[in-house]
C-alpha positions in Angstrom: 0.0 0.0 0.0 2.9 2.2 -0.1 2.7 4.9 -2.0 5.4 7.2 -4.4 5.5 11.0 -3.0 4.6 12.1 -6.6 1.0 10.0 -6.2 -0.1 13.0 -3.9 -0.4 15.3 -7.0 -2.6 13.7 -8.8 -5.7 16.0 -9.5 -8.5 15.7 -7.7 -10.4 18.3 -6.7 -12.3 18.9 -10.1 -15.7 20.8 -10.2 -17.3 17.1 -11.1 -15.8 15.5 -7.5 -17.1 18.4 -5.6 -20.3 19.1 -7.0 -21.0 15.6 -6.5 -19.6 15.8 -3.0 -22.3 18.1 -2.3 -25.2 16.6 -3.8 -24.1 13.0 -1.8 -24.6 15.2 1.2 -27.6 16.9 0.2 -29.2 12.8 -0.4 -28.3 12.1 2.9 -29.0 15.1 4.4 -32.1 14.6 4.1 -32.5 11.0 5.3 -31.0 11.9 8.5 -32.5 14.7 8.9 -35.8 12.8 9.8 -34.3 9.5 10.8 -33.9 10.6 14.1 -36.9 12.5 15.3 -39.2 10.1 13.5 -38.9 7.9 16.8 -39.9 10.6 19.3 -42.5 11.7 16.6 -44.5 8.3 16.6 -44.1 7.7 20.0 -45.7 10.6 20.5 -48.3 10.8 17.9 -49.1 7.5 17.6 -48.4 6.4 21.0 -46.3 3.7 19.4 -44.5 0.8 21.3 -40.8 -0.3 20.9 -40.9 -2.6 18.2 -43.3 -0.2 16.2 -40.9 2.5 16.3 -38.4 0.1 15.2 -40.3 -0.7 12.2 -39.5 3.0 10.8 -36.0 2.3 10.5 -35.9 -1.3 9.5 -38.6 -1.5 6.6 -36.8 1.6 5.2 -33.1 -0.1 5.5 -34.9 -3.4 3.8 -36.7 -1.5 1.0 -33.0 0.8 0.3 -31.3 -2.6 -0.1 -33.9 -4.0 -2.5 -33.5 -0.7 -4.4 -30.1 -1.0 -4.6 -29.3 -4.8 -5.8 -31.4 -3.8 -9.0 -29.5 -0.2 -8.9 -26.3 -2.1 -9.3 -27.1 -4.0 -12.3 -29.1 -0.8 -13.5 -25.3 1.2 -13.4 -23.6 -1.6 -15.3 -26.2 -1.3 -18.0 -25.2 2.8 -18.5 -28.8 3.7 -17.0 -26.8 6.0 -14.4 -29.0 9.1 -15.2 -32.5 7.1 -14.9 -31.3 5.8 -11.2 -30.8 9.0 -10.2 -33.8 11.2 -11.3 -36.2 8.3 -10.9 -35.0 7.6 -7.3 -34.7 11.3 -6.5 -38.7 12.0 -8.0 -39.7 8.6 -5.8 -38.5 10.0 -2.2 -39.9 13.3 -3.2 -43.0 12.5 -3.7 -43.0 9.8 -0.5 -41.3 12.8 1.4 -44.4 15.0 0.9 -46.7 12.2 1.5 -46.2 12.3 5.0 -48.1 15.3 5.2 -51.6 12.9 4.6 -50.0 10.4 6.8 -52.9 10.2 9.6 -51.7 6.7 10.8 -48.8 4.5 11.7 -50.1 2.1 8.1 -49.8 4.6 5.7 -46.6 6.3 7.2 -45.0 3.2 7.2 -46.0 2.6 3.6 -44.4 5.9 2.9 -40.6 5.2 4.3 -41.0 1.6 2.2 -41.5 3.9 -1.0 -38.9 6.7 0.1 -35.9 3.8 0.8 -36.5 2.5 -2.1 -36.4 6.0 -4.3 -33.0 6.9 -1.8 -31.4 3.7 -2.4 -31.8 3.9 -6.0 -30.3 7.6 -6.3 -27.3 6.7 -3.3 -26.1 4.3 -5.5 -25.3 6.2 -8.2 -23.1 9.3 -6.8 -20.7 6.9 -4.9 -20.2 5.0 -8.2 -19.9 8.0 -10.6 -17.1 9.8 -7.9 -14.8 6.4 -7.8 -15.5 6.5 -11.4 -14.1 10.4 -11.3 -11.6 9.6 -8.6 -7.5 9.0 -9.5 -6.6 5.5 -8.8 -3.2 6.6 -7.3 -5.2 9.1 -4.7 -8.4 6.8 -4.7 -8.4 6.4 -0.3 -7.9 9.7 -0.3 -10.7 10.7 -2.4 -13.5 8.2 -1.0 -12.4 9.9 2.1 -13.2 13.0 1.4 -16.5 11.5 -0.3 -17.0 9.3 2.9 -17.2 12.8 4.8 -19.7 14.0 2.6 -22.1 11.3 3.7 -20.2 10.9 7.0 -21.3 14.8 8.1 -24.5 14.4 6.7 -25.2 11.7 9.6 -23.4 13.6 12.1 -25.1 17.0 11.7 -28.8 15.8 10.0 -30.3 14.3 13.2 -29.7 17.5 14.9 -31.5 19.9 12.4 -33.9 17.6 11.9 -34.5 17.0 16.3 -33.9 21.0 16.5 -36.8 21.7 13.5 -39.5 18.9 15.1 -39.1 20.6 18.5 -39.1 24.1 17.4 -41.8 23.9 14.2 -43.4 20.8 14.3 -43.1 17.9 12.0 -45.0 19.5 8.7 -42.1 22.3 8.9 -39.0 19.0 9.2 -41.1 17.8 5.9 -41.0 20.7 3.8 -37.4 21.3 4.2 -36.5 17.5 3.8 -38.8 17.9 0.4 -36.9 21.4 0.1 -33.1 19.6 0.4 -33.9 16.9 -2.4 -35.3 19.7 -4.8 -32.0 21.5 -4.3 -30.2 18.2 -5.9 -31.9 18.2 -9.1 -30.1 21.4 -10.7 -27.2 20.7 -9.0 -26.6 17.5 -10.8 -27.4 18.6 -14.1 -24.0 19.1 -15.1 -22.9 15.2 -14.2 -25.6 13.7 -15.7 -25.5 15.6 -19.2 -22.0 13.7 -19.5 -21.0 10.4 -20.4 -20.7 7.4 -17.9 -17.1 7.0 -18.4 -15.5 10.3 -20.1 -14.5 11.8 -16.6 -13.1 8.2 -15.6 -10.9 8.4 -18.6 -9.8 11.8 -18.1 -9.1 12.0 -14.2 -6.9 8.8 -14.8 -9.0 6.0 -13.3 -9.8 2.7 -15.1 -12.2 2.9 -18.0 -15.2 0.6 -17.5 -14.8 -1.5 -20.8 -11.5 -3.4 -20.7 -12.1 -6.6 -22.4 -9.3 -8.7 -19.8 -12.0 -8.0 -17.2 -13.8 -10.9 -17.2 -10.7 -13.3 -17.6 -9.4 -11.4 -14.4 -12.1 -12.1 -12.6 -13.3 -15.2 -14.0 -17.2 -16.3 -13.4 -17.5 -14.0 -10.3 -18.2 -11.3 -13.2 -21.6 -13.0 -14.0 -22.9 -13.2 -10.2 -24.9 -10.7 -9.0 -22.3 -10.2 -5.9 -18.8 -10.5 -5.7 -17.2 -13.1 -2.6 -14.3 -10.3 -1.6 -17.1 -8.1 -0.4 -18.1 -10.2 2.2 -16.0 -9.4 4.8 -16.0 -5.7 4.4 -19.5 -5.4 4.4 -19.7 -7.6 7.5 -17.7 -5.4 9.1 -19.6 -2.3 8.0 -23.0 -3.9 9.2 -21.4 -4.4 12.7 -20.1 -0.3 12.7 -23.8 0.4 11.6 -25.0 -1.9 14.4 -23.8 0.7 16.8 -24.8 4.1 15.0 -28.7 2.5 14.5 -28.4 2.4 18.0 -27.2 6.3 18.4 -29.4 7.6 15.6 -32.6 5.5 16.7 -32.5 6.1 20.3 -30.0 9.0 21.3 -33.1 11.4 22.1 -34.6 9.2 24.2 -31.6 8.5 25.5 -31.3 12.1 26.5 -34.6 11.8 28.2 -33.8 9.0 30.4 -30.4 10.7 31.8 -31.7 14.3 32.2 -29.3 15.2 29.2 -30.9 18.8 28.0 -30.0 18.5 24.9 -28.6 14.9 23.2 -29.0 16.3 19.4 -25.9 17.9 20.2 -24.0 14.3 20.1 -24.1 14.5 16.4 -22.2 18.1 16.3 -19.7 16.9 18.0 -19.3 13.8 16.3 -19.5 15.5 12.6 -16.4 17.6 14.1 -14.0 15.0 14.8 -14.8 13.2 11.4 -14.4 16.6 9.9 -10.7 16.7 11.9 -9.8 13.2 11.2 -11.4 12.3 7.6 -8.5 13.9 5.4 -5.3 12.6 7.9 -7.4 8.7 7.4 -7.5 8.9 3.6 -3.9 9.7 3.4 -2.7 7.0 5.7 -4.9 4.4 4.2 -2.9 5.0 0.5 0.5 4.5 2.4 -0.5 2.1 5.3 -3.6 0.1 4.0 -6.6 -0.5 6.0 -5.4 -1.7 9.6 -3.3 1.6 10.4 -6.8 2.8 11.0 -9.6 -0.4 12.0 -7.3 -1.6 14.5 -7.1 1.5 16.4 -10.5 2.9 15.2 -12.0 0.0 18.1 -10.8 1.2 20.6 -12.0 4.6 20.0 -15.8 3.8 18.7 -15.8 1.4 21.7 -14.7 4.1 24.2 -16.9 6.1 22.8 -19.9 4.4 23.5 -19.1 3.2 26.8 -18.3 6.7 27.8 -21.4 7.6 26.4 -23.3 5.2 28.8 -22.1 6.9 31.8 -22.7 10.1 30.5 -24.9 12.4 33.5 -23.6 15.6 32.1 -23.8 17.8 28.3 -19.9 17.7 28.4 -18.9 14.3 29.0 -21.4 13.6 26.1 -20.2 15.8 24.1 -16.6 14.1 24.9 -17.9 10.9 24.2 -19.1 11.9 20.5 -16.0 13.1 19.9 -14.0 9.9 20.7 -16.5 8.0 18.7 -16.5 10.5 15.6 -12.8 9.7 15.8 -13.4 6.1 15.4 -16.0 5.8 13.0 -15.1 8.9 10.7 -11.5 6.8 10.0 -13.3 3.2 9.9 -16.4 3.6 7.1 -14.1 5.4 4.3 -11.6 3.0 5.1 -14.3 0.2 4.2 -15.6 1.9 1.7 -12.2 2.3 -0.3 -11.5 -1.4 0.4 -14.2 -2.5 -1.3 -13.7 -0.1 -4.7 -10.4 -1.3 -4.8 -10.6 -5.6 -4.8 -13.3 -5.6 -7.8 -12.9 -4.5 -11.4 -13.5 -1.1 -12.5 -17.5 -2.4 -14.0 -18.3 -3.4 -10.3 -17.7 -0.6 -8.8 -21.3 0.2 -8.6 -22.1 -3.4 -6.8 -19.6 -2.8 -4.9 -21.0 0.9 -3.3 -24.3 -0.8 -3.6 -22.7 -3.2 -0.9 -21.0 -0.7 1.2 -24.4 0.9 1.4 -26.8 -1.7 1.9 -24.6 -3.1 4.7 -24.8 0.7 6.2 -28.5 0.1 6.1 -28.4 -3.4 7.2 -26.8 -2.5 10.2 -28.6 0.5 11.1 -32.3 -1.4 10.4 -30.5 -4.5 12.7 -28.9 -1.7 15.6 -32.4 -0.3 16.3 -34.8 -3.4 15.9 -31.9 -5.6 18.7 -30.2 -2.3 20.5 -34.3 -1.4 20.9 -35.1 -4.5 22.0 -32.1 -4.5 24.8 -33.3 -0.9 26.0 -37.0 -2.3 26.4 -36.0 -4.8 29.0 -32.9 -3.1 30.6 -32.3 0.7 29.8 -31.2 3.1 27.3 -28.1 3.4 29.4 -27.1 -0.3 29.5 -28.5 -0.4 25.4 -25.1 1.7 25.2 -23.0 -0.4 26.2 -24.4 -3.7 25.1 -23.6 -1.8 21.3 -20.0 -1.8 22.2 -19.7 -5.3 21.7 -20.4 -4.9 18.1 -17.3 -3.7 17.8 -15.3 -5.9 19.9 -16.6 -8.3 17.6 -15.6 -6.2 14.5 -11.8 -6.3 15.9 -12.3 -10.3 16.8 -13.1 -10.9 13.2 -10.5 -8.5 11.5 -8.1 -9.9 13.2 -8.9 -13.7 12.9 -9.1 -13.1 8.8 -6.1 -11.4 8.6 -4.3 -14.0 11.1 -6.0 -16.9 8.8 -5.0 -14.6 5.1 -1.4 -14.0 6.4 -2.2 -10.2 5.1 -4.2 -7.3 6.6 -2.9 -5.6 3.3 -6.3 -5.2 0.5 -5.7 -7.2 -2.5 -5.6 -4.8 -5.1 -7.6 -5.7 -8.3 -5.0 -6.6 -11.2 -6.7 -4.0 -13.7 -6.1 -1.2 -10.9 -2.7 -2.2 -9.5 -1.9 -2.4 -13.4 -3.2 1.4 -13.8 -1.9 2.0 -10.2 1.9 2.4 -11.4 1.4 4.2 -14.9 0.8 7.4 -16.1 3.6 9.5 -13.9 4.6 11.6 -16.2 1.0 12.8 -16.7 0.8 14.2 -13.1 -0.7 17.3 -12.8 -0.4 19.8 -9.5 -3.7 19.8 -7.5 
């Protein structure tokens, strides 16, 4: 994984990486804006129970991973464009929907038909920005993606918590509706352009190369690829533990006189903000276990400090400590997975990456929930820490077994990985 000092200067901060940057945050700005609140919202409307509550997250998570094994397929077929406006229109029209949502039937109908819309449309900007990405700076970039989508679920729960308490929940579905509206001029400019021409010209691998499918043998006809397994196992068990925060951290805040647990999520998006850039840098020279081994211990600290937590600061202290964790961890995963398929899978592999994400989130609040039912929110907290013990327990027990913690580079991008030199262009 070590890299040449000259691989730093590869371009890539080009208006197509950035512009897609912000509409990735936009997408799920929105989600999380209403991810959150939604719990306190039907408990308190609907007079909901546990598991109902639950249900909110987890039908959505199942419905975005059903949208998202067709996206993949969809992407390799060039129908980037269609994924993107059809899913966007979809969770639009589900998002304003709520507003005739007079029961918990029909407004769980509505989250079914707005994951599926979101997990059409979130599978598309991940792939078209490795697709833009450099090869030689491609950690980097997917960590500066990562952040896009990794502040977006740091600082959405707390605008969307801040709106429902100060405006009610019509005003948190207008804006929601307002911040997917925003995305459609925005991504005008990507989607007038070919699939592949900004691959080709920001140095990446272009999606036809006709040794692909010798490379990879039959796995190229499956609708999954066996190296993303592991990586998205992983994922699930780090979304295991933030469906628990996202799901529960106002009630949470209830239970241990906190005045105001939104404000987890601030601190949180600040230490991936700190940490995000320094990660993707020391993934391209160090590979993936200068940052999980370490991220552990911080996620888990995190959390257990966050389950002793009586006062604003030492929650505020244990958001921090876990931001650290998780903000180096999921790009790190995410990057992994890009690079160990071919350039044409790179959209089954973010379709992966994300429906883990889900998977774990929809699995952290339907078995965290169930823990806080019979216990407390408090001992909930620390039960999720042992999600990521077990992530460490199984990193380490591959590795051990692989003889490697080091990512197996696909041939066609370690190929691509040390050409092109003299084409290097100042950022």
């Amino acid at each position: 994984m070590n890299e040449s000092p000259q691989a730093s200067r590869v371009k890539l901060w080009t208006i197509d990486f950035t512009l897609l940057m912000l509409c990735n945050f936009l997408l799920f700005l929105q989600l999380h804006m209403i991810v959150s609140p939604l719990p306190s919202y039907v408990q308190e409307r609907f007079h909901a129970n546990a598991f109902e509550v639950s249900l909110f997250t987890c039908l959505f998570a199942l419905c975005a991973i059903a949208a998202r094994l067709y996206s993949a397929k969809a992407l390799e077929r060039g129908l980037r464009n269609t994924m993107i406006y059809l899913g966007l229109t979809v969770a639009l029209l589900a998002t304003l929907g709520y507003y005739f949502a007079g029961g918990i039937a029909l407004l769980l109908l509505l989250r079914m038909i707005f994951g599926t819309g979101f997990g059409m449309t979130s599978t598309a900007f991940p792939t078209m920005a490795s697709d833009i990405i450099p090869v030689k700076r491609m950690g980097e970039g997917m960590g500066y993606f990562g952040l896009s989508t990794s502040l977006a679920m740091s600082i959405g729960p707390m605008i969307g918590v801040t709106l429902l308490q100060g405006a009610g929940f019509t005003t948190l579905m207008l804006c929601t509706a307002g911040v997917i509206a925003v995305i459609y001029p925005l991504s005008l400019s990507l989607t007038r352009k070919k699939a592949n021409k900004v691959a080709s010209s920001a140095g990446s691998v272009p999606q036809a190369q006709p040794k692909a499918a010798s490379v990879s043998g039959t796995r190229e006809k499956l609708p999954f690829n066996r190296k993303l397994f592991l990586p998205s196992i992983l994922n699930a068990l780090l979304a295991v533990t933030y469906g628990g925060l996202v799901g529960f951290i106002v009630l949470y805040g209830k239970e241990a006189n906190l005045s105001n647990p939104a404000f987890f999520f601030l601190f949180n998006a600040i230490a991936i903000l700190i940490v995000r850039p320094f990660a993707g840098r020391l993934y391209d020279r160090k590979g993936p276990k200068a940052l999980l081994i370490p991220g552990t211990f911080f996620m888990a600290g995190g959390l257990i400090l966050l389950s002793f937590a009586t006062s604003m600061p030492l929650m505020l202290l244990s958001a921090f400590i876990y931001g650290i964790g998780y903000g180096s961890m999921q790009s790190s995963l995410q990057t992994w997975m890009i690079q160990i398929v071919a350039p044409s899978q790179r959209g089954m592999a973010n379709g992966m990456f994300l429906n883990s994400l889900d998977f774990g989130i929809a699995m952290g609040a339907l078995l965290l929930g169930g823990i806080a039912s019979l216990t407390s929110y408090t001992e909930m907290y620390r039960y999720s820490a042992v999600a990521v013990v077990l992530f460490l327990i199984i990193y380490l027990i591959q590795g051990k077994r692989s003889g490697s913690f080091d990512v197996q580079v696909h041939p066609l991008l370690a190929h691509t990985h040390i050409e092109g030199k003299d084409k290097e262009t100042n950022d």
